[in-house]
C-alpha positions as CSV (number, residue, x, y, z in Angstrom):
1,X,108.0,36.3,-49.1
2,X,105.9,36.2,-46.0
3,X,105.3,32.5,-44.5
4,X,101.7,31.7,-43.4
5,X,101.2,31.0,-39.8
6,X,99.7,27.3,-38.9
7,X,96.7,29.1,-37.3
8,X,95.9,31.1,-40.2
9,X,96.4,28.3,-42.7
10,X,93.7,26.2,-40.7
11,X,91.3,28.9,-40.2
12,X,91.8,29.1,-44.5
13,X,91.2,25.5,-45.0
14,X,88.0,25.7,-42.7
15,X,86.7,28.8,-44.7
16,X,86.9,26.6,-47.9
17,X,85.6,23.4,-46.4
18,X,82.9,25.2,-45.1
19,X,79.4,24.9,-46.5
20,X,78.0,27.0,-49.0
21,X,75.3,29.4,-48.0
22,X,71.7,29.9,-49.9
23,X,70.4,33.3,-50.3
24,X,67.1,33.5,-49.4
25,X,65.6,34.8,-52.3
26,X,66.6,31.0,-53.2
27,X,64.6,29.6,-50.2
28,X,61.4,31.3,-51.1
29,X,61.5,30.3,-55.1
30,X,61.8,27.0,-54.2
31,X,59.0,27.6,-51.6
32,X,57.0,28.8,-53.9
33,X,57.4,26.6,-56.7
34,X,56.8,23.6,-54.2
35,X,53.6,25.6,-53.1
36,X,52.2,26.0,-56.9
37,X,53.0,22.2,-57.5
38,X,51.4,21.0,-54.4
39,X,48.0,23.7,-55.5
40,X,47.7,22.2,-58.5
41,X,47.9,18.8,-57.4
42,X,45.3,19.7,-55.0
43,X,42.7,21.6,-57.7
44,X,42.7,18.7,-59.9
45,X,42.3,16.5,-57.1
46,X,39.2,18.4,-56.9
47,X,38.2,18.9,-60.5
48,X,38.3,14.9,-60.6
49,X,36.3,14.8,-57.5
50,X,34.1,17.0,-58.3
51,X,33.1,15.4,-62.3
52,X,33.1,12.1,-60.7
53,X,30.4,13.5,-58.5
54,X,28.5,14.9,-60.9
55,X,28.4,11.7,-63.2
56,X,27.0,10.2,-60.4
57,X,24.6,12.4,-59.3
58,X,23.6,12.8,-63.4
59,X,23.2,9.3,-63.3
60,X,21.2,9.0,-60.7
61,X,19.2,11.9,-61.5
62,X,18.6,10.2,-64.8
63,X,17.4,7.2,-62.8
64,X,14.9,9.4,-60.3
65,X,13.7,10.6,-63.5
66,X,12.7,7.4,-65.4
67,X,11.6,5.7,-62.2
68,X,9.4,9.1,-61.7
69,X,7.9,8.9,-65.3
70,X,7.4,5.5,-65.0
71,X,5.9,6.1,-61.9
72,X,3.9,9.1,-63.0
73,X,2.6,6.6,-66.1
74,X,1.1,4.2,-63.6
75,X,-0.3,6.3,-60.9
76,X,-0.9,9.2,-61.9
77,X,-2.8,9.1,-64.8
78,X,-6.3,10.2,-64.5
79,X,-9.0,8.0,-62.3
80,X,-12.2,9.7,-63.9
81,X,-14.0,10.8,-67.1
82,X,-16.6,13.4,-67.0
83,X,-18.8,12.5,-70.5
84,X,-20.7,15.3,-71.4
85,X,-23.8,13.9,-73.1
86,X,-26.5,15.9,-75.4
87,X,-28.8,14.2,-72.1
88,X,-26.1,15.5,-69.4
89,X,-23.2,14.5,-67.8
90,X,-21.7,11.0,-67.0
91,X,-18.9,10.8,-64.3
92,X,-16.9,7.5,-65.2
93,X,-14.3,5.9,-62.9
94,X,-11.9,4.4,-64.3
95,X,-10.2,1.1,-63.7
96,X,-6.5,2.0,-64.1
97,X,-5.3,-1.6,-62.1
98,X,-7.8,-4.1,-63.9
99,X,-7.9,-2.8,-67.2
100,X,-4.6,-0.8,-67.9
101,X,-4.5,-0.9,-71.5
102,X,-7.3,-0.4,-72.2
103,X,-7.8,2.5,-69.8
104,X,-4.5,4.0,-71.2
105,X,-5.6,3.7,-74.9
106,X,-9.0,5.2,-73.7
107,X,-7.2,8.2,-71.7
108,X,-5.2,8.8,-75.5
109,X,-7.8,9.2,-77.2
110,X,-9.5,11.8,-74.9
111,X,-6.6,13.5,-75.4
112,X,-7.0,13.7,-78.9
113,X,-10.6,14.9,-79.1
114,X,-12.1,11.4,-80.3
115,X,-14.8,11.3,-78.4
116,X,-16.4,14.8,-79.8
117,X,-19.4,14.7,-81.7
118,X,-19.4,10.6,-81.1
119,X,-23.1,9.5,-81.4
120,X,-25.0,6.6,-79.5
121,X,-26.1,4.3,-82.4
122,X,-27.4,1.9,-80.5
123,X,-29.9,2.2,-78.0
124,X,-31.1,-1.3,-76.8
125,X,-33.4,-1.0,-73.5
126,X,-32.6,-2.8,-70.4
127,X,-29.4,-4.0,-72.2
128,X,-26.9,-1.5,-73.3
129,X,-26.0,1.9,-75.1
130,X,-23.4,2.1,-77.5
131,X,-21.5,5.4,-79.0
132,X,-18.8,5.3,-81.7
133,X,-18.0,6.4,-85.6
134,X,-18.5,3.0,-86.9
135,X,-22.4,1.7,-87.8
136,X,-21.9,-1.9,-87.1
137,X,-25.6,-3.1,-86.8
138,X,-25.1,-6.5,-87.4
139,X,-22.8,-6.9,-83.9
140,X,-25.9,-5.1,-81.7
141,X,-28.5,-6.9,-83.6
142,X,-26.6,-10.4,-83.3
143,X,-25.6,-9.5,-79.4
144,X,-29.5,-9.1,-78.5
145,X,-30.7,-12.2,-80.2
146,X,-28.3,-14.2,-78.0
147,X,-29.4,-13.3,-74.6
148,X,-29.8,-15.7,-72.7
149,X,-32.8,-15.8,-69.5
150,X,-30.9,-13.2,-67.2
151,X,-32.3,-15.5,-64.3
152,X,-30.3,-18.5,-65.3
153,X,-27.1,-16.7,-65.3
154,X,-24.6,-16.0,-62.5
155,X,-23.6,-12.2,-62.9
156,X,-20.7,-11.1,-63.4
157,X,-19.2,-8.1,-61.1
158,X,-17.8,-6.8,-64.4
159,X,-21.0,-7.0,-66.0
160,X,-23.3,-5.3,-64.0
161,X,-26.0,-2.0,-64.9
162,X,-23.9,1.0,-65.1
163,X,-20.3,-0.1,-66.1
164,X,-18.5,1.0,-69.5
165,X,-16.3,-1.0,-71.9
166,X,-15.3,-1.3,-75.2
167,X,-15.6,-4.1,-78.2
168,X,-12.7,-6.8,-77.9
169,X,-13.2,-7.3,-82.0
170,X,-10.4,-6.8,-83.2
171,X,-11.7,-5.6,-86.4
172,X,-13.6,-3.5,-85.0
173,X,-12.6,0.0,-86.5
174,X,-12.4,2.8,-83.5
175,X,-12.9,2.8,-80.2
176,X,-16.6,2.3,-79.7
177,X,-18.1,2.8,-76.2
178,X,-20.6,0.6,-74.3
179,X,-22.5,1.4,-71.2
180,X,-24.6,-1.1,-69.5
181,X,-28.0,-0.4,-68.6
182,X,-28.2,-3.9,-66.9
183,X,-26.4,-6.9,-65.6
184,X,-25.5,-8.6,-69.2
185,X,-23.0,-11.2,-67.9
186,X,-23.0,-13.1,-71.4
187,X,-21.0,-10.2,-73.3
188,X,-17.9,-11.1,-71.1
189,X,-16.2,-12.7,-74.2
190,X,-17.1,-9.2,-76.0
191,X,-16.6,-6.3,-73.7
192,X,-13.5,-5.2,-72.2
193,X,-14.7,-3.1,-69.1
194,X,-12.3,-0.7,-68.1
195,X,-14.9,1.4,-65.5
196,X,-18.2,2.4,-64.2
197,X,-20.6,5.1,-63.5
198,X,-20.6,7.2,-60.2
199,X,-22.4,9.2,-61.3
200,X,-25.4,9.9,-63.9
201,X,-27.1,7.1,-64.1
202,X,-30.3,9.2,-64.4
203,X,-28.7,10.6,-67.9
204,X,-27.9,6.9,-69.3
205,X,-31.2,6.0,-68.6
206,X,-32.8,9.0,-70.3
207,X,-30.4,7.8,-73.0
208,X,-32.1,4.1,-72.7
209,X,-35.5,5.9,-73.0
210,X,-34.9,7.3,-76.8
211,X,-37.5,6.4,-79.3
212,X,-35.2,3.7,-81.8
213,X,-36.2,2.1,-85.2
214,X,-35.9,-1.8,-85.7
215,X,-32.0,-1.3,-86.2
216,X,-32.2,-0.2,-82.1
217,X,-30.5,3.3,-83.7
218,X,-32.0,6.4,-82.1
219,X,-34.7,8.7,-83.9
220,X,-33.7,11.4,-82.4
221,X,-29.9,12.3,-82.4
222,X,-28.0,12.3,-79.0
223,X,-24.4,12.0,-78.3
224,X,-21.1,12.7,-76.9
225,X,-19.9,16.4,-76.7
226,X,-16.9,15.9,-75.1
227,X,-14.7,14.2,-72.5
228,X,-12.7,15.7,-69.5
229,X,-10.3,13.9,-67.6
230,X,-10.3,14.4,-64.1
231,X,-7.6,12.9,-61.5
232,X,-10.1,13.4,-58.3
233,X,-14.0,13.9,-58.0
């Protein structure tokens, strides 16, 4: 049997010793496995990102959007009311900071055709004229035998000729309408005013000037045909 030589034993052991080599179709599978794992940490990085973003945009969206109708609620509801009378028309502003409740509920009922056909039951010269459903004559009749002497009072701003309000009796059934024809400062524990007129006066006094019976109710049907609402005049 042949012997080995030294030299070619240690050139053997070196070839054993020796490190193992990778094929590089190994390489690139583990490149690309690392590659998928490191995309799809990356997309749902960004699908995270992204929802958290939308929540808060949604929520804050949400909150533009209730600040915007509450907004919308107090500013820009109408400022005017066009009453078109069997006489002509009455342009009404209204006062959406003083009397907000009021002017709200008023606005409301527009809206829902109330005032249509409403008739003014009580004409009372150099006083007031009232429209509404209900035929309270007692109220106008007791209001006018309490005047007091007009020169003893100190008018009110609210109470002067040409503003409108409604009855603060709470039993009082509708949503009857009163338009001064005069300063009546003593019906400020009565009347909520919630505006005035700009324009028409000439129509509420032809309205003042109706023949009435003894009950102040007109002889000769007028009324309300309808109310527009008008943001600007």
């Amino acid at each position: 049997m042949a012997r080995i030589k030294p030299q070619a034993l240690l050139v053997q052991s070196k070839r054993k010793k020796g490190p193992t080599r990778i094929s590089i179709t190994t390489i690139v599978f583990c490149c690309l496995v690392v590659s998928l794992i490191v995309l799809s940490l990356v997309a749902t990085y960004r699908h995270w990102l992204h929802r958290s973003n939308e929540q808060k945009e949604s929520a804050l969206s949400t909150f533009e959007d209730t600040g915007a109708f509450e907004g919308a609620k107090k500013y820009d509801l109408p400022g005017h009311a066009v009453i078109n009378t069997s006489k002509g028309y009455i342009t009404v502003e209204l006062f959406k900071e003083g009397s907000p409740e009021t002017v709200d509920k008023f606005i409301d009922l527009c809206q829902k055709g109330h005032f249509k056909g409403m008739p003014f039951h009580h004409v009372i010269k150099n006083y007031v004229i009232q429209a509404g459903h209900s035929q309270e004559l007692q109220a106008a009749e007791d209001w006018t035998s309490k005047v007091k002497i007009r020169s003893q009072l100190v008018t009110s701003p609210k109470h002067e000729a040409f503003m409108i309000g409604t009855s603060k009796t709470k039993d009082s059934k509708g949503f009857d309408v009163f338009i001064t024809t005069a300063p009546i400062p003593d019906l400020h524990e009565r009347l909520i005013v919630f505006g005035r007129v700009i324009k028409g006066e000439d129509v509420v006094q032809e309205i003042e000037e109706v023949d009435t019976d003894q009950h102040y109710q007109p002889k000769t049907p007028v009324g309300i045909i309808n109310v527009t609402l008008k943001h600007e005049i």
